[in-house]
C-alpha positions as MATLAB code, in Angstrom:
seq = 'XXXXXXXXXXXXXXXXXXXXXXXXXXXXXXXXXXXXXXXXXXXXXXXXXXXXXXXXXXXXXXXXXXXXXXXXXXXXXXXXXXXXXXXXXXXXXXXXXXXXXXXXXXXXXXXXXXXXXXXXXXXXXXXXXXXXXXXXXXXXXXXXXXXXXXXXXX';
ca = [
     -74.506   17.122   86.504;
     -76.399   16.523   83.248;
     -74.780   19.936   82.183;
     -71.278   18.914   83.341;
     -71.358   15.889   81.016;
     -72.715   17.146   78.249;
     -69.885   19.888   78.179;
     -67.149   17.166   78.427;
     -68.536   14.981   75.145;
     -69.270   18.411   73.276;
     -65.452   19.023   73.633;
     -64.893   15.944   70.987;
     -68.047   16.569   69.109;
     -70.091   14.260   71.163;
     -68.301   11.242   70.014;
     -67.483    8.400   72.840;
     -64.680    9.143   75.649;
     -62.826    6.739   77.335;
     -62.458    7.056   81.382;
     -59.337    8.644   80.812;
     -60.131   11.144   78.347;
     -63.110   12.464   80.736;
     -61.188   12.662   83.641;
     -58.965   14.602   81.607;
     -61.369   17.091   80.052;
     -62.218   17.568   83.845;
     -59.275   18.004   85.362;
     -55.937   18.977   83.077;
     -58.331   20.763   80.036;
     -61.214   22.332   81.607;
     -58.909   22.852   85.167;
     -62.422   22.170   86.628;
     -61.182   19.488   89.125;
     -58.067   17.772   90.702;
     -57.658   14.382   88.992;
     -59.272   12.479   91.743;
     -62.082   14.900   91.895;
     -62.423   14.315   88.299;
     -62.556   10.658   89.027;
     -65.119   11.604   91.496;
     -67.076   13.071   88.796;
     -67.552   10.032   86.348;
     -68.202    8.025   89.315;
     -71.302   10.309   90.449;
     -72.143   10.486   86.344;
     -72.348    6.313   86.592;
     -74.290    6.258   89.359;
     -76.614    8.841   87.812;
     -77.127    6.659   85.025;
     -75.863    9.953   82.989;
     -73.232    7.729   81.180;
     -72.478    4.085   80.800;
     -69.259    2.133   79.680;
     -69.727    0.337   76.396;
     -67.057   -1.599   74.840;
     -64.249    0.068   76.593;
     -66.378    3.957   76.097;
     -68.308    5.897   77.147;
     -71.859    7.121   76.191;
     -74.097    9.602   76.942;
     -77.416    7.643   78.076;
     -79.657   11.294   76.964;
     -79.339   13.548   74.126;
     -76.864   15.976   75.139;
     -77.719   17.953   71.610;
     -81.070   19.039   74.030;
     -79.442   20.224   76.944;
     -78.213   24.458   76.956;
     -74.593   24.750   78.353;
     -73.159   28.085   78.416;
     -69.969   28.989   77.009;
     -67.997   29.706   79.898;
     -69.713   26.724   81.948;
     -68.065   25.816   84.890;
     -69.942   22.812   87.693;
     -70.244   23.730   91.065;
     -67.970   21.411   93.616;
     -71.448   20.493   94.969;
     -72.020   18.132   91.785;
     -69.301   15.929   93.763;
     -71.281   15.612   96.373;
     -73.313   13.062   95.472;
     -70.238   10.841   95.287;
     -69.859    8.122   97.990;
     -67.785    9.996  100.823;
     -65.806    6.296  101.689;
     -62.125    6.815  100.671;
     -61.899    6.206   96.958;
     -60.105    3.150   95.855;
     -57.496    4.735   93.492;
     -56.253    6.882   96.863;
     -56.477    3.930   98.761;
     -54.137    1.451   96.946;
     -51.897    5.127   96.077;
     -51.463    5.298   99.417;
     -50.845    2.000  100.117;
     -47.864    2.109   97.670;
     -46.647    5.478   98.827;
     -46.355    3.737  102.478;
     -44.908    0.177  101.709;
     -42.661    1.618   98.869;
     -41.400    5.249   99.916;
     -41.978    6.274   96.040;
     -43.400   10.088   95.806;
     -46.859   10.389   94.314;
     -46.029   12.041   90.372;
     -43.879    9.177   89.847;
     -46.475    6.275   91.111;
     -49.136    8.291   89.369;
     -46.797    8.600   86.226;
     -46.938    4.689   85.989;
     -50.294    3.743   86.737;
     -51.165    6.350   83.621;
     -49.304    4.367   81.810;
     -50.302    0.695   82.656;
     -53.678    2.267   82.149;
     -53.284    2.820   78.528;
     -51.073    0.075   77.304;
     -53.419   -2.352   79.104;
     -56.412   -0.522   78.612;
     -58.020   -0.834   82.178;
     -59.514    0.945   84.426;
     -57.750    3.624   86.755;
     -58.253    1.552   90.066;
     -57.265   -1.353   88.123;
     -54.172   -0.213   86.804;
     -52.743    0.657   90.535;
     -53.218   -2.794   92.076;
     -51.284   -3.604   88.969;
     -48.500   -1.647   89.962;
     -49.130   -2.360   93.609;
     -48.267   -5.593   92.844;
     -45.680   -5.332   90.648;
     -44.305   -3.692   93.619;
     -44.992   -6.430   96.264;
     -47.610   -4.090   97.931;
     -50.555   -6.790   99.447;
     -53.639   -5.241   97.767;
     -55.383   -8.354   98.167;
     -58.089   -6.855  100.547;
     -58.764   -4.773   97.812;
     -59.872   -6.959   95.693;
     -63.245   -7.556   96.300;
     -63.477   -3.713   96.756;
     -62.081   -3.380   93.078;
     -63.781   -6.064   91.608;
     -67.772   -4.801   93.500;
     -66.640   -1.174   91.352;
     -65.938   -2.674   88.357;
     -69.389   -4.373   88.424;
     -71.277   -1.526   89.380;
     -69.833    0.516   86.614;
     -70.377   -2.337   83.840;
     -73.788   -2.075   81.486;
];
């Protein structure tokens, strides 16, 4: 995992990445992951203590100048493993939205991108925006939303 993340913040010359730009590097760049996989990935890096959000970034918590990465690196799908195996909360309220509302998938996911960056929130966050903007009840998801927030703050 260590590996994994220290490739993604070498792409940018180790500078900070926001959520979005490492599940980016993971998924669309690098074509390591699916998007949610990718999401998967910074999760499992959080919980690792391998990075940690500060002021709307994030850091490396270790020197990633002392860890060897090949070239061609590529992470096994077993580094997703050590994610939680409880239906993530981004699928979850997607889902939700896709059932109440009938809208496909690319376009729901099209919007919640973009509430993501003009409000500058997290993923999760971002779709119970939508959800409700929608009149999808997400409020049981709250407190699910909320608990993941906290978990991933410093």
């Amino acid at each position: 995992m260590k590996r994994a993340v220290t490739f993604l913040f070498r792409l940018e010359g180790g500078r900070p990445l926001s959520e979005k730009e490492f599940v980016q590097f993971a998924s669309y760049r690098l074509n390591w992951f699916k998007p949610t996989e990718a999401q998967r990935l910074l999760r499992v890096a959080q919980d690792l203590r391998l990075v940690e959000l500060r002021q709307g970034l994030l850091h490396t918590t270790f020197d990633p100048t002392g860890v060897e990465v090949p070239v061609d690196y590529r992470p096994p799908a077993s580094v997703l493993e050590r994610a939680p195996p409880a239906e993530d909360l981004f699928l979850k309220t997607l889902r939700r939205i896709e059932e109440r509302t009938g809208t496909d998938r690319k376009t729901l996911v099209g919007e919640i991108n973009a509430i993501q960056e003009r409000m500058d929130v997290q993923v999760e966050v971002a779709a119970l925006i939508r959800a409700r903007a929608l009149g999808v009840d997400v409020s049981d998801l709250l407190d699910l939303a909320r608990d993941a927030i906290v978990k991933r703050s410093p």
